[in-house]
N, C-alpha and C positions, 0 to 999 in steps of 0.2 A: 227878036226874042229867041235866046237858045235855052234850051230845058235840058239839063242835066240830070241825067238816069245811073242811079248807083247801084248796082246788083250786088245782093248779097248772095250766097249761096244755100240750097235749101241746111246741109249741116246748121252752118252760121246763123241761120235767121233764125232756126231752132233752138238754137244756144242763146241769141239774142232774148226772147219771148221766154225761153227757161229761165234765165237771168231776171228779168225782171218780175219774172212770178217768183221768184229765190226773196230776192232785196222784198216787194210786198210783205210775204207770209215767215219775211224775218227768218231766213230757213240755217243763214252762217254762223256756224259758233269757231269759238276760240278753241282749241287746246292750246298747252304750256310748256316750252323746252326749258328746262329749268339753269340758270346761271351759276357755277359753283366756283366758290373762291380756293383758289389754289390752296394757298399761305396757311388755311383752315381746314378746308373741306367744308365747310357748310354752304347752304345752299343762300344764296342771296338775293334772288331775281330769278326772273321768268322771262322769256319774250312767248307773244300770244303770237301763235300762229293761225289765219286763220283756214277755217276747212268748211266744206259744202255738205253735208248730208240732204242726200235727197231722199221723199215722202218715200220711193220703191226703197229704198235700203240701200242702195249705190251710192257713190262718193265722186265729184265732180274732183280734178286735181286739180289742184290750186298752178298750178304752170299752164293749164289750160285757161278756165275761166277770170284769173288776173290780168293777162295780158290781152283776154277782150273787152275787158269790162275798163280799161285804160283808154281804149282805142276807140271803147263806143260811149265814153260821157259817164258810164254808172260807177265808175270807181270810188266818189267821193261820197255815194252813197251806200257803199259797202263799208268804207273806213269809217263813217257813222254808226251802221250797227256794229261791226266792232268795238271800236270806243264803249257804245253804251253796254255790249256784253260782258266785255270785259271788266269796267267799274262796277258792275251790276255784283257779278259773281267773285270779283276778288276782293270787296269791300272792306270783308268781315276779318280780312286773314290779313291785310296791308296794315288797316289799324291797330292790329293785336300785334303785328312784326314790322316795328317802324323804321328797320334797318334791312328792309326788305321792297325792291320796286317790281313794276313790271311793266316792261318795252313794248311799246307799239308801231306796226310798221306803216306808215305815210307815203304816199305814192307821190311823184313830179307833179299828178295836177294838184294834189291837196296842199303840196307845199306853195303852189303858186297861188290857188285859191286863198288858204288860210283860212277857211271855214273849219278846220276842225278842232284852232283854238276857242272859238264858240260853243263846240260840241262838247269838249274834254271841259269847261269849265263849270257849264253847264250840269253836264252830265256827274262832277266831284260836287256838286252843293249837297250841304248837310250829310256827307257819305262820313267826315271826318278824316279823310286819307289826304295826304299834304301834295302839293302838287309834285313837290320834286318826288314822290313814290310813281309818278308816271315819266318812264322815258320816253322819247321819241326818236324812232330811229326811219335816218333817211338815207337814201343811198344816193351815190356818187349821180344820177341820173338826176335827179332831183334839185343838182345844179347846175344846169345847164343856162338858165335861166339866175348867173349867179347876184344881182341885184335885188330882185324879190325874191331868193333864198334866203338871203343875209335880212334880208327886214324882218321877211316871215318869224324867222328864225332866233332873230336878235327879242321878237315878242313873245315867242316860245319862251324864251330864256329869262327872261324878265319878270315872265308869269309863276318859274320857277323851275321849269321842266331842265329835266337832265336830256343832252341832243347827240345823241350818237351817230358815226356814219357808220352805214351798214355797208357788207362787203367789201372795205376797202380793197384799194387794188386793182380792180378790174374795169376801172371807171379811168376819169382821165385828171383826179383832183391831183394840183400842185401844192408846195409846199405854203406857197403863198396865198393861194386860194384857203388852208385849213387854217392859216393864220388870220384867216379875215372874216370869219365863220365862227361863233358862239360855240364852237364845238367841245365837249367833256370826255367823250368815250369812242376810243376806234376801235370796229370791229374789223379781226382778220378776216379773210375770206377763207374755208372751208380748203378750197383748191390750194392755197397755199400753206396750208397748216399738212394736207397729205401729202403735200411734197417734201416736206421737210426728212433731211436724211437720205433721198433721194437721189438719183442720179438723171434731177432733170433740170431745164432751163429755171425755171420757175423757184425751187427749192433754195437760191440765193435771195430770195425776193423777200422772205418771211425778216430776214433779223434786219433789213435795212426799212421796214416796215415799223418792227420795232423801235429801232433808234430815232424814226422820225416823230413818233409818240410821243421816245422818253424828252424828247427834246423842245415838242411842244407840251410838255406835262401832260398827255393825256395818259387816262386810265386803259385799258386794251382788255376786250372781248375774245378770245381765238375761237371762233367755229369750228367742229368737228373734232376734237380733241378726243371724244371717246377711243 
């Protein structure tokens, strides 16, 4: 018999034990980076991002506690309060603006799970907001596993939901791979939107980005535009 001994480190286990006293006492809310249509200027959508406020008045970043809470099993129970904060509070404003969605962002294990079309359907009963007013956005990681993406994904789609990849580019998706994929909207990656004009490797990467969009008809998102 050999027993295996995983040491975590006092930080980590602190964060571990903070985290799930977080998800209990429901502590993550959403704020809203707002989507605006060029063509118009008006405002069309939101992506939720989300954020930690903790009980002391400090703020946990989101680049810290995401990628543990991935690594240790609780992710799909953050992407749950999500979901429900989200339809909770944007209810009243989706209804009233039905040319108006807002993105959610879905991790590799929820894509593989697929519990959170449960969550999200659940969570719309009786709200009156249509399903395609929720995006769902997944990023290139997310299909690694590209056979239960495309399922998942394909009943994303079916249920009505709009599926976007998030930060294109930085991942390793083929042309072939987005052709095999339910997918509606590509997001550019931020990194590539400030490169543009630029004198760097990178800064040719944006408009063949584009053309692979215009060519699979997708809609396109550009990050960091401000």
């Amino acid at each position: 018999l050999v027993a295996m001994v995983v040491w975590i480190s006092p930080p980590r286990r602190l964060l571990a034990g903070e985290l799930m006293t977080g998800i209990r006492r429901t502590e993550f809310v959403a704020h809203y980076q707002p989507i605006i249509e060029l063509s118009t200027g008006r405002c069309v959508g939101a992506e939720a991002l989300i954020r930690w406020p903790r009980p002391d008045g400090s703020t946990v970043r989101p680049d810290h506690f995401i990628p543990f809470a991935e690594d240790h099993g609780m992710i799909g129970q953050i992407t749950e309060l999500v979901i429900g904060n989200v339809i909770a509070s944007m209810k009243t404003a989706l209804v009233e603006h039905r040319d108006m969605h807002i993105a959610i962002n879905l991790s590799p294990e929820d894509v593989e799970s697929g519990h959170f079309l449960t969550v999200v359907s659940d969570a719309l009963k009786q709200t009156g907001v249509e399903t395609s007013q929720i995006w769902l956005e997944v990023t290139e990681r997310g299909f690694i596993h590209s056979d239960i993406a495309r399922a998942t994904l394909t009943k994303a789609r079916v249920a009505g939901h709009v599926i976007a990849i998030d930060d294109f580019g930085t991942g390793y998706s083929s042309l072939s791979l987005l052709e095999s994929l339910p997918v509606s909207v590509l997001k550019i990656d931020k990194s590539f939107v400030d490169a543009i004009g630029q004198n760097a490797a990178t800064s040719l990467v944006t408009p063949h980005i584009i053309e692979m969009a215009h060519s699979l008809k997708l809609k396109m998102v550009a990050e960091g535009i401000e």
